[in-house]
MIKE-252106 format. One line per field, with one value per residue: residue in one letter; x, y, z of N, C-alpha, C in turn. Coordinates in steps of 0.1 Angstrom, whole numbers, padded with zeros to 4 digits. Layout:
res: [A;...];
n.c1: [X;...];
n.c2: [Y;...];
n.c3: [Z;...];
ca.c1: [X;...];
ca.c2: [Y;...];
ca.c3: [Z;...];
c.c1: [X;...];
c.c2: [Y;...];
c.c3: [Z;...];
END
This chain:
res: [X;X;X;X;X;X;X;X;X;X;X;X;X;X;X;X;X;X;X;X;X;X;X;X;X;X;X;X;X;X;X;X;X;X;X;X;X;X;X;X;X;X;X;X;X;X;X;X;X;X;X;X;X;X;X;X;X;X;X;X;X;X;X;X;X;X;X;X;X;X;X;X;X;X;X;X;X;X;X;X;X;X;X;X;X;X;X;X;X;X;X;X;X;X;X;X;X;X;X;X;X;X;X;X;X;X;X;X;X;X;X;X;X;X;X;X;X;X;X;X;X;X;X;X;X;X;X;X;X;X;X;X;X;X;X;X;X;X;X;X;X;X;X;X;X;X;X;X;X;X;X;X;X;X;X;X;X;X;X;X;X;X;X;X;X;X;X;X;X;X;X;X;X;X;X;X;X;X;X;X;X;X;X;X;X;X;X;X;X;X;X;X;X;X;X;X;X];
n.c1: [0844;0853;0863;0874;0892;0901;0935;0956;0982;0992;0993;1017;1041;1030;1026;1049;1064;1049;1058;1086;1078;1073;1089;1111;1098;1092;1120;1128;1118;1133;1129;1137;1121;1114;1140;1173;1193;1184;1170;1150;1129;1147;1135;1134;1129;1111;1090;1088;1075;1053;1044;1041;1012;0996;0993;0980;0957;0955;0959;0950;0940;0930;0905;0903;0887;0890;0921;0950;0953;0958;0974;0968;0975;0956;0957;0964;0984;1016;1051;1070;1068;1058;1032;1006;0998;0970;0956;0964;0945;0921;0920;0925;0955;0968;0991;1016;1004;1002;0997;0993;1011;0993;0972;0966;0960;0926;0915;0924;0934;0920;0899;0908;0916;0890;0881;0899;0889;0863;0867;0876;0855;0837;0853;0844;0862;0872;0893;0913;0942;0977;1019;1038;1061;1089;1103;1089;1071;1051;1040;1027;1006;0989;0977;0966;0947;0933;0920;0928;0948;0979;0989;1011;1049;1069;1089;1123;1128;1121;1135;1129;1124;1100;1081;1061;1029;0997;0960;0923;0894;0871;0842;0837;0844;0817;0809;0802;0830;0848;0830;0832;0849;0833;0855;0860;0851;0873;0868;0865;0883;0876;0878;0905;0905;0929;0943;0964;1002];
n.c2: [1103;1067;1047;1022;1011;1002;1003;1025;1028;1049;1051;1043;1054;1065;1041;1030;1053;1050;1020;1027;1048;1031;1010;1024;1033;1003;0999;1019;1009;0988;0965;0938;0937;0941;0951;0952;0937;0921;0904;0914;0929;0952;0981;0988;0965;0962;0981;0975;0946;0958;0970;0953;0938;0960;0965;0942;0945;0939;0952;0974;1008;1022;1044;1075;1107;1112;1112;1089;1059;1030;1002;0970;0941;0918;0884;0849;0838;0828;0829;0802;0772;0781;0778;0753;0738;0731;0748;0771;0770;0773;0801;0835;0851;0872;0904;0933;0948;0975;1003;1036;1059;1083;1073;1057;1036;1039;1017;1005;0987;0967;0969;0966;0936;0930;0935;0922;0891;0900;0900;0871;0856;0865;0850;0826;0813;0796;0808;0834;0842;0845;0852;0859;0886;0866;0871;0893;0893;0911;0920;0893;0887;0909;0905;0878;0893;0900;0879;0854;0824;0814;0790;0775;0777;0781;0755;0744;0743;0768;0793;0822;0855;0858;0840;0832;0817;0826;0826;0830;0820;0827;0831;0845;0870;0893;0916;0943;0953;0981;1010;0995;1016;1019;1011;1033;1036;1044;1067;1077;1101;1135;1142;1165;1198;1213;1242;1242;1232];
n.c3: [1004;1006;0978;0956;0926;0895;0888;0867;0844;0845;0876;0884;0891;0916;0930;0935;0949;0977;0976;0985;1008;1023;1029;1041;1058;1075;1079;1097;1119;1126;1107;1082;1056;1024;1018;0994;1006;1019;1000;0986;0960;0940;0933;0907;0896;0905;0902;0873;0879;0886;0866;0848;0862;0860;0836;0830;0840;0872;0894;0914;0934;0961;0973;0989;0994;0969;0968;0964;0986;0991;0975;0960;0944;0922;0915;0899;0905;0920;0933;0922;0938;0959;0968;0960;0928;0927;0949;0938;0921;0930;0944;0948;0946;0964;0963;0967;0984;0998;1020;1020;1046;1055;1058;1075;1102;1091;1079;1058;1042;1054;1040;1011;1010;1017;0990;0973;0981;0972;0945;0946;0949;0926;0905;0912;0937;0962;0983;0995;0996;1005;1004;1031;1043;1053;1081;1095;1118;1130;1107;1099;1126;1118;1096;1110;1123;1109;1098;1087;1080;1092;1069;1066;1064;1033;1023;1023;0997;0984;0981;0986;1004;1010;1029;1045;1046;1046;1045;1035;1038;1006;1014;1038;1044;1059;1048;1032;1003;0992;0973;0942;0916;0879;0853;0833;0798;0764;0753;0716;0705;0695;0658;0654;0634;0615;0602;0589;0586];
ca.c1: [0839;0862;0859;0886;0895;0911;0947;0964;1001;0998;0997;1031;1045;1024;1025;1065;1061;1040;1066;1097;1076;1069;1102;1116;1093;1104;1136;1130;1111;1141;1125;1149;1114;1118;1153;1177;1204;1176;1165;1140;1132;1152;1125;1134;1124;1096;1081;1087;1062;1041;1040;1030;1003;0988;0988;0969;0943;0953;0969;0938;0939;0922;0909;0900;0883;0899;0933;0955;0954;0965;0968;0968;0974;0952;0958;0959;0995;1024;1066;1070;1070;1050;1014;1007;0989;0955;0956;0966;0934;0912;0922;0931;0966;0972;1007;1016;0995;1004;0988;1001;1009;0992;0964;0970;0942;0914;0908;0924;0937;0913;0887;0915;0916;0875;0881;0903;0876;0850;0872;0874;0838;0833;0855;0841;0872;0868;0905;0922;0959;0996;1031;1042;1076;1087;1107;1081;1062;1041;1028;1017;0998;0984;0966;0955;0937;0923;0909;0936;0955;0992;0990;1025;1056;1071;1097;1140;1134;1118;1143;1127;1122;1086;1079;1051;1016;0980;0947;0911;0885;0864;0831;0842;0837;0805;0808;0809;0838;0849;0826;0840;0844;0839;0866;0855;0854;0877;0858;0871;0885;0872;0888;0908;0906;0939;0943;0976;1011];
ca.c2: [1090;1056;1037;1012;1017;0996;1010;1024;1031;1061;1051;1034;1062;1064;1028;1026;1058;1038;1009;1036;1052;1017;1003;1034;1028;0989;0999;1025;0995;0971;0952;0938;0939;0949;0958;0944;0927;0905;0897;0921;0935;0964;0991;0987;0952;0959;0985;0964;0939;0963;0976;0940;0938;0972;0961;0927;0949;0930;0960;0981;1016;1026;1061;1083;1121;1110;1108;1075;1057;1026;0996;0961;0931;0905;0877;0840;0835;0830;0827;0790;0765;0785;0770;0739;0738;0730;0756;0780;0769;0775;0811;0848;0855;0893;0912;0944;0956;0986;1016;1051;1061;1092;1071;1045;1035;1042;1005;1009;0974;0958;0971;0957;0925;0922;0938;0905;0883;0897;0891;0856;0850;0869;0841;0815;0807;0794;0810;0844;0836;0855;0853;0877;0882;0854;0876;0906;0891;0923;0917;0880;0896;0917;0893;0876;0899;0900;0866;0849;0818;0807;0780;0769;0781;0773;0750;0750;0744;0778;0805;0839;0859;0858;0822;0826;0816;0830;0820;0829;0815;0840;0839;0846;0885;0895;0930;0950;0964;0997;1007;0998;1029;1015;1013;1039;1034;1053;1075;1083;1112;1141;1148;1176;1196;1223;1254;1238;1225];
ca.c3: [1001;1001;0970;0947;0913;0888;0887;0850;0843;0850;0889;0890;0904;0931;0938;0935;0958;0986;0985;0991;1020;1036;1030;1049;1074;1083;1083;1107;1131;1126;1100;1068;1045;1014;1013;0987;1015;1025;0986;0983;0953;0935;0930;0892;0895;0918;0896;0863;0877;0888;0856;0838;0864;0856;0820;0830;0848;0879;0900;0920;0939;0973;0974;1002;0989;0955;0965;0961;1000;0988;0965;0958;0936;0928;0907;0905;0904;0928;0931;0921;0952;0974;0967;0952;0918;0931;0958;0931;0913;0937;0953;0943;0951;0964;0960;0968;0994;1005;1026;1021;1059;1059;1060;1085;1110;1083;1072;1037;1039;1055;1027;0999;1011;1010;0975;0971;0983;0961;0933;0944;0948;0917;0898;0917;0937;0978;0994;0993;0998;1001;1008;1037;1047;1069;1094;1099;1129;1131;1095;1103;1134;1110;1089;1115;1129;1090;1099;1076;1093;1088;1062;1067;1061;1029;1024;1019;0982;0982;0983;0986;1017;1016;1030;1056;1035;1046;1038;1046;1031;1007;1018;1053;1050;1055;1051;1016;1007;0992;0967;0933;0907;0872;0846;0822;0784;0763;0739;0704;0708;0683;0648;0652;0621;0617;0589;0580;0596];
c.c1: [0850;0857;0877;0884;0904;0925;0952;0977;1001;0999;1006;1036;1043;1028;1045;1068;1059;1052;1076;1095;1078;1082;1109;1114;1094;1117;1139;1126;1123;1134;1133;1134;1122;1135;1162;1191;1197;1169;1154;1139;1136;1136;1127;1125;1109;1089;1080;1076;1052;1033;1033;1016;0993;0984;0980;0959;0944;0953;0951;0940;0928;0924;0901;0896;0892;0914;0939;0956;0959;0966;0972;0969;0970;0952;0958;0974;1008;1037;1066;1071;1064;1034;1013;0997;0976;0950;0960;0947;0920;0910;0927;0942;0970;0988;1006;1010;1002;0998;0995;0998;1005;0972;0957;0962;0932;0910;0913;0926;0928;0900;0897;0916;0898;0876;0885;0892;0865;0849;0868;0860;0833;0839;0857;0855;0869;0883;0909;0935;0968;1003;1029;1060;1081;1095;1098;1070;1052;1035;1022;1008;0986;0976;0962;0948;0925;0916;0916;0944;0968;0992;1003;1036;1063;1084;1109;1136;1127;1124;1144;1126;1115;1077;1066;1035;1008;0969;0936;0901;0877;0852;0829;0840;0824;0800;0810;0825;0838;0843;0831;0839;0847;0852;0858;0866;0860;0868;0866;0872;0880;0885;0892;0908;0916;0938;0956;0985;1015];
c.c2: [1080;1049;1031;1013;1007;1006;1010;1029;1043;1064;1044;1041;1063;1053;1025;1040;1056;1026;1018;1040;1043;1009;1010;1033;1014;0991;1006;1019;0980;0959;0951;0943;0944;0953;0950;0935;0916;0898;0904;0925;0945;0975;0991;0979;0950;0971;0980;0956;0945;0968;0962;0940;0949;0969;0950;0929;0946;0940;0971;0994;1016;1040;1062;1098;1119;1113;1094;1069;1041;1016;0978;0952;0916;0898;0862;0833;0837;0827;0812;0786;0769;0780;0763;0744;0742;0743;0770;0782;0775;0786;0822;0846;0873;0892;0922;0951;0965;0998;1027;1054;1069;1090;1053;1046;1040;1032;1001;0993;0959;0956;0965;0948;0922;0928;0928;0896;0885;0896;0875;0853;0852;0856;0827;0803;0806;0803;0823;0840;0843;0845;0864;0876;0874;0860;0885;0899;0897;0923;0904;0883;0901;0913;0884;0878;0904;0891;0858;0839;0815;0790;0764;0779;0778;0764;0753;0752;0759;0790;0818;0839;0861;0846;0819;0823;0813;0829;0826;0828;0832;0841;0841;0860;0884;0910;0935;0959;0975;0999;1004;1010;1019;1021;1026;1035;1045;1054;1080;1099;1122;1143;1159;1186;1214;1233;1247;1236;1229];
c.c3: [0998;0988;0962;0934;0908;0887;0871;0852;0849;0871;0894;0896;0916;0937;0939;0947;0976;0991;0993;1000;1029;1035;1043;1063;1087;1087;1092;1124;1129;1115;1085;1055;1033;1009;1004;0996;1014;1011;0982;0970;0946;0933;0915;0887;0901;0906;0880;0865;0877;0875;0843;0843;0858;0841;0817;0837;0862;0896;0905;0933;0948;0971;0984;0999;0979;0958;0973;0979;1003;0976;0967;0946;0934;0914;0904;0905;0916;0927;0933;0934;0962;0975;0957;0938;0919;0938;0949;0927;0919;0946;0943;0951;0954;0968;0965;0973;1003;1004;1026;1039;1063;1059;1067;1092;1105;1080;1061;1041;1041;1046;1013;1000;1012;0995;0971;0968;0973;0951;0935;0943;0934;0903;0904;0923;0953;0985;0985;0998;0992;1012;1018;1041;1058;1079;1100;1103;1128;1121;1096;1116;1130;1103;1098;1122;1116;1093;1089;1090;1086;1083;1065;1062;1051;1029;1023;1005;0978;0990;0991;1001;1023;1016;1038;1045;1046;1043;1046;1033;1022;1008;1033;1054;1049;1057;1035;1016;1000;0980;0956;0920;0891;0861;0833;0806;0779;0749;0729;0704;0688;0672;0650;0636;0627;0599;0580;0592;0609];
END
C-alpha cells in the first residue's frame, strides 16, 4: 500500500541519503545539479535546512510497503527574488523532491506533487510553484509533463542555480493522492518505577 507521512528527524538520514543517490545520479547523465562547483548545496548545508523544515512539520515522506520511496517539501516560502510577494501569497512552495531510484517509474512524485496541491487547497491557496535547476532540461520536461508551465526564468539579480520557475494551478489535479497516514499523538510514556540506582 502507497501512502505519505509527515516526516520526523529521525528521517534526515534518509532524506540526506536520497539527495547523495540522485546527485550521483546527474552527475552520471552529465548534469552539474546539485553539485557544489555549480553552487549547489554542501550536503551539511542541505541537511541543516532539511532539518529546520522537519522541525516546522513542513518536510513529508512517500512510502511504498512501509519503506521510505521518497520525499518532499512544502512550504510557503522561497530563495529571495525568485517569486514576487503576492505570488508567494497565494501558492505552496515545494523543495526537495526527491525519489529514491529504486523506485523510479512507480508515480512517487507525481503522487507528492498532488500531496502539494492538497496542501494548497487545504490552506486555501490557487498555485503550486518551484524553482528547478535552470540547466537540467530533463527536469523541466519532467514537470511538464506534471501539468506545471515555465513561469519565467528568474532574473540576473537572482544569483542561484535554480532559476527556472513552475506553476500549476492547484485545483488542476483531479485525482486523489497518496493516502495520508496521520501524525500520531505522543502518549505519556509510563512511570517507570526501579528497586534503586
Amino acid at each position: 500500500m502507497n501512502s505519505i507521512r509527515r516526516a520526523a528527524q529521525s528521517d534526515l538520514s534518509t532524506i540526506c541519503r536520497l539527495r547523495i543517490q540522485r546527485t550521483a545520479w546527474l552527475t552520471a547523465r552529465g548534469s552539474d545539479q546539485w553539485t557544489v562547483t555549480a553552487r549547489g548545496l554542501p550536503i551539511e548545508i542541505f541537511a541543516q535546512a532539511v532539518g529546520e523544515a522537519l522541525d516546522a512539520g513542513e518536510t513529508w515522506i512517500a512510502e511504498v510497503a512501509g519503506e521510505p520511496a521518497g520525499t518532499i517539501t512544502v512550504n510557503n516560502r522561497s530563495t529571495p527574488g525568485l517569486w514576487s510577494p503576492w505570488e508567494l501569497a497565494d501558492a505552496v512552495i515545494v523543495h526537495y523532491m526527491i525519489v529514491d531510484l529504486r523506485f523510479a517509474g512507480q508515480r512517487i512524485g507525481h503522487r507528492l506533487l498532488a500531496h502539494a496541491a492538497s496542501l494548497a487547497r487545504q490552506r486555501q491557496r490557487h498555485w503550486v510553484r518551484l524553482d528547478a535547476w535552470t540547466t537540467n532540461t530533463d527536469l523541466h520536461d519532467y514537470y511538464r509533463g506534471e501539468g506545471f508551465h515555465l513561469a519565467r526564468i528568474a532574473g540576473p539579480a537572482t544569483s542561484g542555480p535554480s532559476r527556472a520557475l513552475f506553476q500549476r494551478r492547484s485545483d488542476s489535479w483531479a485525482f486523489e493522492p497518496m493516502t495520508p497516514v496521520p501524525t500520531p499523538v505522543p502518549q505519556p510514556a509510563p512511570e517507570a518505577h526501579s528497586g534503586g540506582r
